[in-house]
N, C-alpha and C positions, 0 to 999 in steps of 0.2 A: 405658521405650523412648524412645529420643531419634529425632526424625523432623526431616529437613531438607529443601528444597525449590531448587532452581535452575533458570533456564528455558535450555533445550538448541540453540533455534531460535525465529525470530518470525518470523513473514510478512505485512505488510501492505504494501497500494501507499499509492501519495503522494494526495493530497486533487486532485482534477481544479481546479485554480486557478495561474493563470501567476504564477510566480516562487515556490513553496513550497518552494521549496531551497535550501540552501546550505552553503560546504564550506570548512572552518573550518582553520588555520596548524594546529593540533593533529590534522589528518589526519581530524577524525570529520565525516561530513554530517548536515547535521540535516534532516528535514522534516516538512511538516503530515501527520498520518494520522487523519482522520477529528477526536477529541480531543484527540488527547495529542500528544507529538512523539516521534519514531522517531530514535532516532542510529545510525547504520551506519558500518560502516569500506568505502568502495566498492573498496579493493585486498581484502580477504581475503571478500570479499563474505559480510559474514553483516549484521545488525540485532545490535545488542550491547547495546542499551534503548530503554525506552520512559518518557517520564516525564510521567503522569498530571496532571493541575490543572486543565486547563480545561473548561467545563461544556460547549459548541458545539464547532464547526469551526475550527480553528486554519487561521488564514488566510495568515499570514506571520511569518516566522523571522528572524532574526538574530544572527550572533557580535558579542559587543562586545568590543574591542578589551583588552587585557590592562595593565589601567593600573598593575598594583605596577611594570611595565616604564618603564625611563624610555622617551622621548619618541622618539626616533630607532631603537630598537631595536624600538617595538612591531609593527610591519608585518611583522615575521617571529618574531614570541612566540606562544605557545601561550594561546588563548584561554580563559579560565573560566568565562564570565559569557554567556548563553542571553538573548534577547529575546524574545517573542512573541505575536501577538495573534491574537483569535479572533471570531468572531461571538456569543461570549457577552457580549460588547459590553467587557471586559478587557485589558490589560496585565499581561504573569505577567515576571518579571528572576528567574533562574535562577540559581544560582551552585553550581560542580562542590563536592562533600561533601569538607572537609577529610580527608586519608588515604585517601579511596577513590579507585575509579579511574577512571581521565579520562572514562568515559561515567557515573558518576556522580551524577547532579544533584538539590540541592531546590529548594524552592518560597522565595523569600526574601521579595518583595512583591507585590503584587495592586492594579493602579492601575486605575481606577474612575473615570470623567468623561465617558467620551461614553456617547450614549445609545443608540446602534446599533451593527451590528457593524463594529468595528476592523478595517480594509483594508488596512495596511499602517505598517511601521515603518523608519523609518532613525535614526543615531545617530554621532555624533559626538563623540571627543575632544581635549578638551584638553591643552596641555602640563602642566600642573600635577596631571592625574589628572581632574580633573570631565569630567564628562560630559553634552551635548546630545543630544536626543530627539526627534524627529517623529513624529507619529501621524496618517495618516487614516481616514476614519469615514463609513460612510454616512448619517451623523445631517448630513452639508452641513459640516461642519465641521473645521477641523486642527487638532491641539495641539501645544504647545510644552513640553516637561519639562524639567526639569536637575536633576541629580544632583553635590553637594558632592564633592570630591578626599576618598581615604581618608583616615582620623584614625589615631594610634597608637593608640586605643581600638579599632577598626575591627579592624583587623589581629589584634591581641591576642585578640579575639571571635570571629574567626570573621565579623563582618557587613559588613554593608553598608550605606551612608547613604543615607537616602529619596528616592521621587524625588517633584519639585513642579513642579505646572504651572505655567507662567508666565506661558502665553500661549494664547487660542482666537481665533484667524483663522475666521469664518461665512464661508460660501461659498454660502451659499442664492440659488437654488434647484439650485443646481452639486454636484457631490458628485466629492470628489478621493480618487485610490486607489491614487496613488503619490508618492513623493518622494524626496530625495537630498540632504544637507548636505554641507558643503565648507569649506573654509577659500578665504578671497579672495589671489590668489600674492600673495606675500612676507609677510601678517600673520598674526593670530590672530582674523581680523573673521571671522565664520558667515556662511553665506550660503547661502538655503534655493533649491531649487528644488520644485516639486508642478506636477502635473498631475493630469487627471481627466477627466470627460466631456466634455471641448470641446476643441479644436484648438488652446488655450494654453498656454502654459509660461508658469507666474508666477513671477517673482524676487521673491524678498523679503530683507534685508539686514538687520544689526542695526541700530539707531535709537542713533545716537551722538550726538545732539541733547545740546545742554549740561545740558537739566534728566534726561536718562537717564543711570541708573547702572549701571554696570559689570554690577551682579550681578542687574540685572531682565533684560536680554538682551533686551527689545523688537524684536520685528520688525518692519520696516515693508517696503512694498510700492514694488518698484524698477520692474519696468515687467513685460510678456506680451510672451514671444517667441512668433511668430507664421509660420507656413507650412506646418507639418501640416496636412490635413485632414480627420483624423478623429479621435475618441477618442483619448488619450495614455494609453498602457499600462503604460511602463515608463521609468526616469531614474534615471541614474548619472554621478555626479562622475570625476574622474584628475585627478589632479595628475600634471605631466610636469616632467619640469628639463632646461633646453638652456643649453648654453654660448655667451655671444653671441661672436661674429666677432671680433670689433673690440674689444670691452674685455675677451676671456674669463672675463669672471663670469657664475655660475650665476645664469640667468632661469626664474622658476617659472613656467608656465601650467596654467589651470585649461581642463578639457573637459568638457562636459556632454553625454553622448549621450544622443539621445529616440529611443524609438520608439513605432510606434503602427497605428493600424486603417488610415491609409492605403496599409501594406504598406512602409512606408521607413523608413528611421531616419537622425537629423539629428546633427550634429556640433557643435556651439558653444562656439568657441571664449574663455575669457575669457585677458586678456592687459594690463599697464601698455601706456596711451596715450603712447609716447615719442615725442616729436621726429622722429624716421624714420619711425614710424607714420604720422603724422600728413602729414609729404610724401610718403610712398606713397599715403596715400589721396585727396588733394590733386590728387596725378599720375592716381589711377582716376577720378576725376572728371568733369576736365577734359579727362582720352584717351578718343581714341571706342573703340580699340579693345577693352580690358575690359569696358566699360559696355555699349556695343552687343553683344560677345556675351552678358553674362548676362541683355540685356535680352528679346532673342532665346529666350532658352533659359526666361525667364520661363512661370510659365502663372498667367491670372486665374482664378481661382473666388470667387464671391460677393465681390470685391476686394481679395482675399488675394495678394499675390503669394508664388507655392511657392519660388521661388529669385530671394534679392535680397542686392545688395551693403551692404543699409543696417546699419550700424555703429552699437549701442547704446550711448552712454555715459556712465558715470556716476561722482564721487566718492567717494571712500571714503580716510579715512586721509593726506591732502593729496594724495591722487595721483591721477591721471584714469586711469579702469579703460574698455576696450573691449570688448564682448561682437560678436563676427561668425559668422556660419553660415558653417564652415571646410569640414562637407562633406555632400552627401546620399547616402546608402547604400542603394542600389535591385538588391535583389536577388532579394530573395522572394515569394513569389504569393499570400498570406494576413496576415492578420493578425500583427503583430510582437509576441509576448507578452513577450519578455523580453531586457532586454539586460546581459552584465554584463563588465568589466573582466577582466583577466589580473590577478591578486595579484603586490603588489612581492614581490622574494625574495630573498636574501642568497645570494653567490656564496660558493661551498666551499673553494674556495681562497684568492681575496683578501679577503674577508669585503665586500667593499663590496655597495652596492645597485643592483639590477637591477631595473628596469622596464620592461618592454618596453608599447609600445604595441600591443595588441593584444585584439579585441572579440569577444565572441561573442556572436550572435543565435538566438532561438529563435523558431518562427513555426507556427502552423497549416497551413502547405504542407506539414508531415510535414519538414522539416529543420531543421538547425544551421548557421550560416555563421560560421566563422572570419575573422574582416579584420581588415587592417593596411596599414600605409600602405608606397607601393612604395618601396626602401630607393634610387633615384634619384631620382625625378620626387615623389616624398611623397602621389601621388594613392592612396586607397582602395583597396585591390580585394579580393575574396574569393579568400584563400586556400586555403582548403577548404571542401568541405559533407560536411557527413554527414548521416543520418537514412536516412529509407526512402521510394523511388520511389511503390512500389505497397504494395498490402497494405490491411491492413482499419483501419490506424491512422487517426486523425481529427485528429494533428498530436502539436505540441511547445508546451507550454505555460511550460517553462523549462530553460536548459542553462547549467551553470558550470565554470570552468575548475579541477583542483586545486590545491591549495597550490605545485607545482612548474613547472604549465601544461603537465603531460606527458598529463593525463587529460582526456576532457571528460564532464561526466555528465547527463543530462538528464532530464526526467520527460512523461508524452504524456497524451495523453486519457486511456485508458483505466490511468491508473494507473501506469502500468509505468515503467519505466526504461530508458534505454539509455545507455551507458558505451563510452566508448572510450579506446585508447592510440595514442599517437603513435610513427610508426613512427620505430626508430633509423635507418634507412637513406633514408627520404625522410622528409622534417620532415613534407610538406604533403599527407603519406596517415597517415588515422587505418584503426588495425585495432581492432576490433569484439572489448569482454571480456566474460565472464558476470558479471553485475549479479544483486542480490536480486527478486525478485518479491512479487506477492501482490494478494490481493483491492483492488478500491476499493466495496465495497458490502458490509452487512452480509451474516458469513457464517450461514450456516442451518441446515446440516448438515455430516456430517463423519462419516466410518467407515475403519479400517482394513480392507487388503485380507483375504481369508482365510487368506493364509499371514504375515502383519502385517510383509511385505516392505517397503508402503510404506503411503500413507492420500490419499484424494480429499476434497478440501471442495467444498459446494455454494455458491455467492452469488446474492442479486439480481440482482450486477451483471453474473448473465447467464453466466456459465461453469463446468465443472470445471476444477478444476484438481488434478495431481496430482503429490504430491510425495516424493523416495524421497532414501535416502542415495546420496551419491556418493564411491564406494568408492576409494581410489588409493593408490599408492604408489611407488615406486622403482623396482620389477618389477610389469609388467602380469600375470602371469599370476597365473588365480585361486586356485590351490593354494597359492604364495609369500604371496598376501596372507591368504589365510587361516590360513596356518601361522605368520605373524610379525603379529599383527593390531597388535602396539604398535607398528610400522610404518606402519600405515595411517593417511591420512587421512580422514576420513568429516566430510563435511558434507550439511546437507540442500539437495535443491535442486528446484526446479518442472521438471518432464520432461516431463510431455506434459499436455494442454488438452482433454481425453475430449468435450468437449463445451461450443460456443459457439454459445448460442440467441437465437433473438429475444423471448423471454419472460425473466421474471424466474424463477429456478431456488427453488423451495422443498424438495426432499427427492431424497435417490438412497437405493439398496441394492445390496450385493453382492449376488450369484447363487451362494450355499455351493456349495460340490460342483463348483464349475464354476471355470475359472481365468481370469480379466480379463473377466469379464463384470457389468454393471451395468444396474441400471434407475433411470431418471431420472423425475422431475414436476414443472410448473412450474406458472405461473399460466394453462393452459392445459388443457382437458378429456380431454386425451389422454397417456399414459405412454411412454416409448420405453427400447427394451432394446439395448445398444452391446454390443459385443464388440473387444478387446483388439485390433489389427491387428496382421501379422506383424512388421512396422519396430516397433511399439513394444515388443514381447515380445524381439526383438534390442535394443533399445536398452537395456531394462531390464537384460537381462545383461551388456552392457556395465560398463553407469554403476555398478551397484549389488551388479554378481556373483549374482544372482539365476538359479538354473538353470532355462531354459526349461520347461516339462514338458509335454510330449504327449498330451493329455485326449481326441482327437479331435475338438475343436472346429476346424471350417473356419474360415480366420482369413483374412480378405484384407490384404492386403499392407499397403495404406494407406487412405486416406480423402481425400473434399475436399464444400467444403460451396458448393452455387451460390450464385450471385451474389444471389439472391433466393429461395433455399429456406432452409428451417427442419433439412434431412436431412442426415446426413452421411455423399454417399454409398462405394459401398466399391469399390476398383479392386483388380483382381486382375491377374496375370503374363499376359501375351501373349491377353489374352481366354478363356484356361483357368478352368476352376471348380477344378481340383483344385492345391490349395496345398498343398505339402511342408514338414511342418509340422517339420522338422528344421531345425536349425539351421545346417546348412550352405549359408548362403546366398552369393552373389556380390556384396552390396552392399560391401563392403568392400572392392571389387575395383575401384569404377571403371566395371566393364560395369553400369552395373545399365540390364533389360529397360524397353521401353517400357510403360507400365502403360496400359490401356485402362477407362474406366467406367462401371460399371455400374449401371441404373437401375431402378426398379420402375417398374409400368404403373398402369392408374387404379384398382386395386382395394383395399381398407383394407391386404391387407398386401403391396401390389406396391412396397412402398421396403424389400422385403427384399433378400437377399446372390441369390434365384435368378433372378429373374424379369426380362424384359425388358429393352431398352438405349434409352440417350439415345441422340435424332437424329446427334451427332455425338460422335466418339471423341475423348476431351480428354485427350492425352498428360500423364503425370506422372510423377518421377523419384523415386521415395521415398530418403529418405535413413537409414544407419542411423548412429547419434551412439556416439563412444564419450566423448564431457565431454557438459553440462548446454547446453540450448539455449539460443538468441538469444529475442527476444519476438517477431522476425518469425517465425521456425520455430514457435514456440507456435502462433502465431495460424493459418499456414498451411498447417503439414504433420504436425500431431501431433494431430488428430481419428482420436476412435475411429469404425467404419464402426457406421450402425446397422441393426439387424437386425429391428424388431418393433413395431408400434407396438398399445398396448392403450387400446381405444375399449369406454366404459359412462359412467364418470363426468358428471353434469351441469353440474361447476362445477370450479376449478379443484383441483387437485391439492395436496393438503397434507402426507402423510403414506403414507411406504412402508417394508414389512419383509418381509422374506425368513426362511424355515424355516429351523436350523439344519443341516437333513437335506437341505435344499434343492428340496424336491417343492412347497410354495407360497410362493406373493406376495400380501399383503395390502395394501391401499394405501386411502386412503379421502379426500374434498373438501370444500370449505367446503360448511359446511350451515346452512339457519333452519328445519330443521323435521325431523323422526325419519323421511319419505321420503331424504333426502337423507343423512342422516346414519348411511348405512350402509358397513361394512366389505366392501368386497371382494376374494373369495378369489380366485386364478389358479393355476392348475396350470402351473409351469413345463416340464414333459415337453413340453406342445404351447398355450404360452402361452393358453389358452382359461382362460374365468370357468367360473368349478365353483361357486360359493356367493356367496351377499350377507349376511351377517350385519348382523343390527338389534340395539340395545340401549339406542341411542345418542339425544339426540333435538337434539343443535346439533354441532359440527365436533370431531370425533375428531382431534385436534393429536398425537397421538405411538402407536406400535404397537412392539410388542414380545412377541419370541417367547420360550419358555422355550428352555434350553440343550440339551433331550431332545424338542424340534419337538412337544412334547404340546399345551403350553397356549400360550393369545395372549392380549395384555395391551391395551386399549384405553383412554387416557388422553383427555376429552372437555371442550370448553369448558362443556358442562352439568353440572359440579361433581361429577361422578361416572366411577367405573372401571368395566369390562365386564371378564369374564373368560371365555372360550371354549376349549372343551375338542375334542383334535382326538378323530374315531369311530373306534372297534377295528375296524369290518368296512372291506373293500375297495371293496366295492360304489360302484360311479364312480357310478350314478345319486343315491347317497344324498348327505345333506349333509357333508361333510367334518367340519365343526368345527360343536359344539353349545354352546350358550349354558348357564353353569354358573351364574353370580350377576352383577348387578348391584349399585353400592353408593351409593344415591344419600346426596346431601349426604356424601361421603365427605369431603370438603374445604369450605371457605367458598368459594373463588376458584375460577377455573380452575385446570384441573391438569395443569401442564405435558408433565409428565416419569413415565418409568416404567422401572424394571428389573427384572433377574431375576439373586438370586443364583447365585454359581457352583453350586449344590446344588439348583436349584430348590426350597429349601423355603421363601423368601420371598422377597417383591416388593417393591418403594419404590415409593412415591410422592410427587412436590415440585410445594407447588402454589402460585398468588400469595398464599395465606392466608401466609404464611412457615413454614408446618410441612411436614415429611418423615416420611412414615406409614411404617412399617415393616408391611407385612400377613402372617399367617404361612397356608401355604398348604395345611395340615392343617386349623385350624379353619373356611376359606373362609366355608364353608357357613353356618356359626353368625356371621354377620357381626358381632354384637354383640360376641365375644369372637375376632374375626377378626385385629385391630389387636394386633401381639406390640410394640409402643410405637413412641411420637412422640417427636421428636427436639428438644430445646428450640427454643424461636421462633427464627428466623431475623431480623437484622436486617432484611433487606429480604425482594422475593417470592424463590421457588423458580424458576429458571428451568429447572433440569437435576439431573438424580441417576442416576447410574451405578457398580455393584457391579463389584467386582474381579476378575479370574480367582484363578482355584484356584493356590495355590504352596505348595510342602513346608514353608513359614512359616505361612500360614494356610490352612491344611486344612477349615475347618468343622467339624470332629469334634467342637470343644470350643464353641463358637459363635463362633467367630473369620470375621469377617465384616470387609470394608474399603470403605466406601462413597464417595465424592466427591461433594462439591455443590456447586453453582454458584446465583449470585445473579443478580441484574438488575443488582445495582452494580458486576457483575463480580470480587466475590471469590469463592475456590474455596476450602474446608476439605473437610479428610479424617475419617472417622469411623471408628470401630475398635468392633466389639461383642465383647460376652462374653456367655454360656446368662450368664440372670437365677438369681440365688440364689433369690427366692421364688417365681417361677415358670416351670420348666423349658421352657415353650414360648415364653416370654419371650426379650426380647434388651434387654441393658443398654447405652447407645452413648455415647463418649466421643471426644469433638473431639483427634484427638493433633497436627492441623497445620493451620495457615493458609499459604495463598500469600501471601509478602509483595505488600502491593498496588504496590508500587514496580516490579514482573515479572508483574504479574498481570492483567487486561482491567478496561475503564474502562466496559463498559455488559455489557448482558444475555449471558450466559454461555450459548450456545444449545446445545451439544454438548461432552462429557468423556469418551472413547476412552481405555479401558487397552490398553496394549501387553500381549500373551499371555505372553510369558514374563517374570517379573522376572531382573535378574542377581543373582547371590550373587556374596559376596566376603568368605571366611570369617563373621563372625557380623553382616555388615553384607548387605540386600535392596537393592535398588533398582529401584522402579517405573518408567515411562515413562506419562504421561500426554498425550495431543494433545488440544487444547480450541479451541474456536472461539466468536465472539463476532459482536454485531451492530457492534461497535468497528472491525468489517473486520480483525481479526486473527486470524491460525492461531498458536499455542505449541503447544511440546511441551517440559512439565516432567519432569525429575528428583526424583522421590521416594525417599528416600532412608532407612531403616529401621535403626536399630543395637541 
């Protein structure tokens, strides 16, 4: 049997750090996600890889310039070669896989020198192919690297020539966490800029002193520009070319824009010291009227002047160089995270080069400013803003322009992304595209829904989120697309946001037998049960052709979460309770009803759907989508309403599961002691506790029902499984479920993970010991010959083990059985069993696949979700597998069977 694997979808957010992005002449964006780095294409908006190396948090990115190009052409060559650092205190140089394709990459070298984590990187080339390198570090320090021009050895190979430090600039007790190299106009002299935690900009130059040679690159230290007044966040170079007046030859200037905590960003201009230079500024001097106004317009702080005409200058190359603050950029109300240039780009018709001057800022006020200089008068001004007014965002930590300066893409607090395009009709209005999403906190949990329409992940960082295919094609109607499906397009995309808490989110479950209902738990004593709103049940048939279905669940319209509540509460039509649960609604139309909200009173369950109203009626307009939403709609109008909240538990919430039959909820909290560490049953008919099951005596971390709602599976940090048998009689006073066997020391480690084959006639267990216990569910009782076999050692611990559905390939009859496991290092293999030739109640298990780890999660592998049906295609299977990680990523792999 040959078994092949491909990943279908990735979902992770950007790392919350200003400037982790960046968007490369070969159309891919690269950015930090947690370890590894994420490449996406942001026009077809999907994640296309992710590539694995670093041990921490990837802190900053880089394309480096494409040197087999010669020297003039490279500003609009397709990049191959990846930069980037991390707080595993590293430098990883990336280089895309000869023959593969352009998202591609391995690991080439691993540069090693400072001694804390690496903050940021710039780089620089030369004409000849080498290459310059800056690195700062919060060990107080910056380095200097270079990298030798390729060899014809080089090329032949496949490699790359090493890179060597050359230089470490100490900056103690200072710590610098940005920088920018340049070339000085008209030479080939380097010429660094950094900034850090202080209100300077240090120039530093190369050291052309007689006894320095060429090939040490010494830097020495040119002067501190000076007028910010706070932290310096971000700094980026432009070279500009103008034509002078009077001799018409091309004059280079160089610009350096800063921004920073003072909420401004600064302009600095460098420029040759000419003869007319020098009588203009002669004439500024000695005339009151320039001087006098900027003197005017000056402001002291601690004896800084913020706006001054003083002119830096220095030699370089026999020629006197000028540095002046050409402009201050006051536009935004927060901090300035990030600033970056417009990319040169080659015009399509005359092939010549196109640079436009043209800036974009990124700031914790929650927007983006566009500036450029006004095309008469040459003063600054912000041409556009984007971003978002209101809403729950907490800003903009970086925005960068595409390769073409038609798109702008940015990344915010919480992870997310926002993406725009420029309109063809007016230059200076951006319209708002669907961008990728995804977790920025390890994700936890993870289940598809019960009709395996779509699948919710749970995070830390505090949300559901949930994500479904988005169905399209030519002709909207859904018969056409169903009937032509190799017409369709289908990509995965985030639709609605079920739930944003102010706890950290450790576990949810579906509610079987019931349609969009869920139960959530977080690091908080109390459970809450949401239910599907009418907007999202239309939206979902929309995006994904999903046919509404009619359960008689009362479904209110929408949701909205106050300003300082934990609830999400639920709004219904014109203050009626009775919702018309067809699909014939008006939203579509335009008219949609005022929506009125509705509130519980002070009782445990008065934040349900019947009870009582808030002081005042907060009009809302639900929206139904027929494409994949904005992050502001996520965040603000795609909560599920919630319906129930379940109060017992004494500590937080760790673990919850639902009957396949759908009549109880099990869920169970951290525990230090066998009081605590009991399982409790709920009766979903009338959400009420019906039982507390003991077995246990520290935190029951995972639960699991059989497929026939019989038996319940209890996986506990006390090294041992619980097994609970549900009662034959009715009797509501009795106990539900009765305790069958315990198995202590079942494992060395805790034990993570627990399932139930499609047959229920055995269980897995995966634990940090590195083994995966196969238990068969006939011998139970006899625990000694209970274990139908172990699965060889795992390289690392077990974090996850989940059994396959039932499919006309593997049936169970013979003992064909298909397991998935997940590691802590983040690898996933697949196991395949056969009935044991020597003993019949035995299972023989054989590894028939690994996920390549190049597509595969880079830390603990917390949840592996089969999709219910596989496809067939003639004698070829193919699985669907959704996996989540503490990596802050969601896949969904392609398994593939021949």
């Amino acid at each position: 049997m040959n078994v092949s694997s491909d990943v279908d979808f990735i979902s992770v957010g950007c790392n919350c750090l200003g400037d982790c992005l960046v968007w490369g002449q070969n159309k891919l964006a690269a950015y930090g996600a947690q370890n590894f780095i994420a490449l996406f294409d942001p026009i077809q908006s999907k994640v296309l890889a992710t590539l694995p190396g670093h041990k921490d948090r990837v802190n900053h990115i880089c394309w480096v310039p494409n040197v087999n190009e010669e020297f003039k052409n490279r500003y609009s060559s397709n990049e191959n070669e990846i930069l980037s650092c991390s707080s595993d205190n590293t430098i990883i140089s990336w280089k895309q896989i000869k023959g593969g394709l352009n998202y591609q990459y391995k690991v080439v070298e691993v540069l090693k020198g400072h001694s804390d984590s690496v903050t940021n990187i710039s780089v620089l080339d030369f004409p000849d192919g080498s290459l310059l390198m800056c690195s700062t570090s919060a060990d107080n320090t910056v380095k200097l690297w270079r990298r030798e021009s390729l060899t014809k050895e080089n090329i032949d190979t496949d490699t790359l020539p090493k890179w060597e430090c050359i230089q470490t600039i100490d900056f103690t007790p200072k710590c610098m966490e940005c920088s920018s190299l340049a070339f000085i106009p008209g030479t080939t002299i380097p010429l660094l800029a950094v900034g850090g935690l202080e209100p300077k900009i240090h120039i530093y130059i190369q050291n052309l002193d007689s006894t320095a040679t060429t090939t040490t690159l010494q830097f020495k230290k040119l002067m501190s520009l000076q007028g910010h007044q706070d932290w310096i966040r971000s700094l980026s170079f432009k070279t500009i070319e103008n034509i002078n007046e009077n001799s018409k030859e091309v004059e280079e200037e160089l610009i350096l824009a800063s921004s920073s905590q003072d909420f401004k960003i600064r302009l600095w201009k460098i420029s040759k010291f000419t003869a007319e230079k020098q009588k203009q500024q002669q004439l500024d001097e000695s005339g009151n009227g320039g001087a006098n106004l900027l003197g005017s317009l000056s402001t002291q702080l601690s004896g800084v002047t913020s706006l001054s005409t003083k002119g830096y200058l220095f030699n370089c190359d026999s020629n006197k160089y000028i540095i002046l603050l050409d402009a201050v950029l006051s536009g935004h109300d927060d901090w300035v995270y990030s600033i970056h240039w417009s990319p040169a780009r080659k015009d399509q018709e005359t092939g010549k080069k196109i640079q436009e001057q043209m800036l974009i800022s990124a700031s914790m006020d929650k927007t983006a400013i566009v500036w450029r200089p006004d095309r008469t008068t040459g003063i600054w001004i912000d041409e556009s803003r984007v971003g978002d007014m209101g809403g729950n965002i907490l800003g903009l930590y970086g925005a960068v322009f595409s390769p073409c300066s038609q798109y702008i893409l940015s990344h915010g607090y919480n992870g997310a992304f926002h993406f725009w395009k420029q309109s063809t009709t007016q230059k200076s209005f951006w319209e708002p595209q669907i961008v990728v999403s995804g977790h920025f906190g390890p994700v936890q949990d993870l289940m598809w829904s019960p009709d395996y329409s779509y699948f919710i992940s749970c995070s830390t960082d505090r949300t559901l989120r949930l994500f479904s295919e988005w169905k399209r094609g030519n002709n909207n109607n859904n018969n056409s697309l169903e009937n032509n499906k190799e017409q369709q397009i289908i990509s995965w995309n985030e639709i609605a946001r079920p739930q944003i808490h102010g706890y950290d989110l450790e576990c949810f479950t579906f509610i079987n037998k019931k349609t969009h209902v869920i139960v959530s738990g977080a690091e908080e004593k109390i459970m809450r049960a949401f239910v599907g709103s009418q907007n999202f049940v239309d939206t979902l048939s929309n995006i994904s052709k999903v046919q509404p279905v009619n359960d008689g669940t009362q479904r209110p319209l929408a949701a909205n979460q106050p300003s300082l509540g934990l609830s999400n509460k639920p709004y219904f039509t014109g203050g009626s309770d009775n919702i018309d649960n067809n699909n014939n609604t008006d939203d579509n139309n335009g008219e949609q009803d005022s929506i009125k909200m509705k509130m519980g009173g002070g009782d445990e369950g008065g934040e349900g759907m019947d009870t009582g109203y808030f002081e005042d009626e907060i009009p809302f307009n639900p929206e139904v989508l027929s494409e994949p939403p904005f992050e502001e709609h996520l965040l603000q109008s795609s909560l599920w309403p919630e319906i129930h909240k379940f109060y017992g538990h004494g500590n937080e919430i760790i673990a919850v599961a639902c009957s396949a039959d759908g009549m109880y909820l099990a869920s169970t909290c951290r525990a230090s002691s066998a009081d605590q560490a009991t399982v409790r049953i709920w009766n979903v008919s009338n959400w009420k506790e019906c039982a507390n099951l003991k077995g246990h005596t520290l935190t029951v971390v995972n639960l699991s029902f059989s497929h026939n709602s019989k038996y319940l599976l209890g996986v506990s940090r006390d090294r041992m499984w619980t097994l609970w048998e549900r009662s034959n009689n009715n009797n509501t006073s009795d106990e539900p479920f009765v305790k069958v066997i315990s198995a202590p020391k079942a494992h060395g480690r805790i034990i993570w993970s627990g399932s139930w084959s499609h047959d229920d006639k055995f269980f897995a267990t995966g634990s940090r010991d590195k083994l995966v216990k196969i238990w068969n569910l006939e011998n139970i009782k006899d625990i000694k010959n209970a274990c139908a076999s172990t699965l060889p050692t795992f390289g690392s611990g077990v974090t996850c083990v989940e059994f396959a559905p039932k499919s006309s390939k593997f049936t169970g009859d013979n003992g064909d059985h298909l397991l998935a496991v997940g590691e802590d290092d983040g690898k996933i293999t697949i196991w395949k069993s056969t009935t044991s030739t020597s003993n019949p109640k035995a299972l023989d298990w054989t590894c028939v696949h690994t996920i390549s780890p190049l597509i595969s999660h880079t830390l603990d592998v917390r949840r592996i979700r089969w999709r219910d049906t596989p496809i067939i295609n003639g004698s070829s299977l193919t699985y669907q597998i959704v996996t989540c990680s503490v990596d802050h990523s969601v896949r969904i792999f392609n398994i593939k069977f021949d």
